[in-house]
MIBA-831423 format. One line per 2 residues: number of its first residue (from 1); their letters; for each residue y, z, x of C-alpha. Coordinates in pm, 1 decimal, padded with zeros to 6 digits, always signed. Layout:
NUM> A> Y/Z/X ~ ... $
This chain:
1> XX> +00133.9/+06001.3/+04754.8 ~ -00020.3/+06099.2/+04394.0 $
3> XX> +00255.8/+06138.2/+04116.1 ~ +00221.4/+06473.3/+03933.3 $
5> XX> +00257.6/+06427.9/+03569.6 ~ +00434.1/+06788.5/+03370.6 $
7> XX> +00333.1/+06780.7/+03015.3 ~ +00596.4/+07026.6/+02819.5 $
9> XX> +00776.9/+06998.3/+02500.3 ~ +00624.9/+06731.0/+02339.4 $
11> XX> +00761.1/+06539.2/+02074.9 ~ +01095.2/+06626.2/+01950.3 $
13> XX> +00848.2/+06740.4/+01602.6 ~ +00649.5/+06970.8/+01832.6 $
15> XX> +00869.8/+07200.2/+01807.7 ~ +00801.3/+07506.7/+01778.1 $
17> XX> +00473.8/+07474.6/+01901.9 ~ +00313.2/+07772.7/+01726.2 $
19> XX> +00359.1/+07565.9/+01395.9 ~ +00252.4/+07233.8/+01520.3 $
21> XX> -00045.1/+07285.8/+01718.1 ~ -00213.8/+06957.1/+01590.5 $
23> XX> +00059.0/+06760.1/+01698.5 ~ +00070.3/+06889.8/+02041.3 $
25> XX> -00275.5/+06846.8/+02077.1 ~ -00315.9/+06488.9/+01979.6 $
27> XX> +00018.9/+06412.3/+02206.0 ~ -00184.3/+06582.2/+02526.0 $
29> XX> -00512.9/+06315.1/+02411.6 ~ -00308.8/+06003.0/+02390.4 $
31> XX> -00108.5/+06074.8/+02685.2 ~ -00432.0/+06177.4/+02906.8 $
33> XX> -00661.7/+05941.1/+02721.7 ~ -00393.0/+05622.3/+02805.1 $
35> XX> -00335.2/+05766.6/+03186.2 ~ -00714.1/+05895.2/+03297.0 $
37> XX> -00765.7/+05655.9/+03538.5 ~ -00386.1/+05722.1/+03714.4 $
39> XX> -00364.0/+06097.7/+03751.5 ~ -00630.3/+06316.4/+03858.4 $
41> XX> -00455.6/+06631.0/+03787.0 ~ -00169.9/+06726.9/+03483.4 $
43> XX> +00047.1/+07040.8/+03505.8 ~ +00129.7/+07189.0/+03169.6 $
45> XX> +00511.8/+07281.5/+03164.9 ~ +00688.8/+07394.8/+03427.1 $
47> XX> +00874.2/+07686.2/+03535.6 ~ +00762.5/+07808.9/+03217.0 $
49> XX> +00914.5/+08200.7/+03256.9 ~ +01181.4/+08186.5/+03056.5 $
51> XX> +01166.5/+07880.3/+02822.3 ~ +01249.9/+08022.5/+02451.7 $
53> XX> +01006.3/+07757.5/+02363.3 ~ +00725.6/+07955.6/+02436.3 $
55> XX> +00839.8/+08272.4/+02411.4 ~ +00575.9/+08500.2/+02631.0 $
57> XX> +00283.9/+08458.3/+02820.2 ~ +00055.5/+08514.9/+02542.0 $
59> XX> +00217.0/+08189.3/+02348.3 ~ +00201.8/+08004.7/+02719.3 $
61> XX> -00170.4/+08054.2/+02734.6 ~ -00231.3/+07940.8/+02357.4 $
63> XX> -00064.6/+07606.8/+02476.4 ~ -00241.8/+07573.3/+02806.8 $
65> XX> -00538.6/+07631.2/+02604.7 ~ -00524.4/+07363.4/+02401.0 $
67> XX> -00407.8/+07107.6/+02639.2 ~ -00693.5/+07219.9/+02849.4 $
69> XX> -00929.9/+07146.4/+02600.4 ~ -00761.1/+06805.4/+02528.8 $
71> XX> -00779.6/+06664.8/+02854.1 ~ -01103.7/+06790.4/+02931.9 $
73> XX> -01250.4/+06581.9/+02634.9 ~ -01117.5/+06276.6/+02789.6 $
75> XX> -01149.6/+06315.2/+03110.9 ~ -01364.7/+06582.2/+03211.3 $
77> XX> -01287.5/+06549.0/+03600.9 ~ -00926.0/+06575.7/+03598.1 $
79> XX> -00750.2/+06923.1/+03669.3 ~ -00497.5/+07120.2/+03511.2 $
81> XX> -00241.5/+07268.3/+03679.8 ~ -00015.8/+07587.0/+03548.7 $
83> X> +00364.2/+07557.8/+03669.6 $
């Protein structure tokens, strides 16, 4: 049994994203950079239809994005997983 870590919201100063895109990025490093060797795969929010957070799909794939990119440069053999 692997545990499936959901990255979403952040820190409570994350918010909203689209003005703290720095902040959400170096939350997605530390978290992957202190876990790479315990999860081979992160899911970025989930259930994410819906969530005022984001707002729309085009918002969603701006934060995937970055996370992406995040946890690549840490670990580039882990996955990441849409919810």
């Amino acid at each position: 049994m692997q545990l499936l870590p959901i990255l979403h919201r952040g820190p409570w100063f994350c918010k909203p994203y689209a003005q703290h895109e720095k902040d959400w990025r170096n939350y997605v490093r530390l978290f992957a950079r202190r876990y790479r060797s315990e999860f081979p795969v992160y899911e970025i929010w989930n259930e994410v239809n819906g969530q005022a957070e984001i707002g729309n799909p085009t918002n969603y794939t701006a934060y995937l994005k970055a996370a992406y990119e995040e946890i690549k440069a840490v670990n580039p053999q882990a996955k990441v997983a849409i919810g």
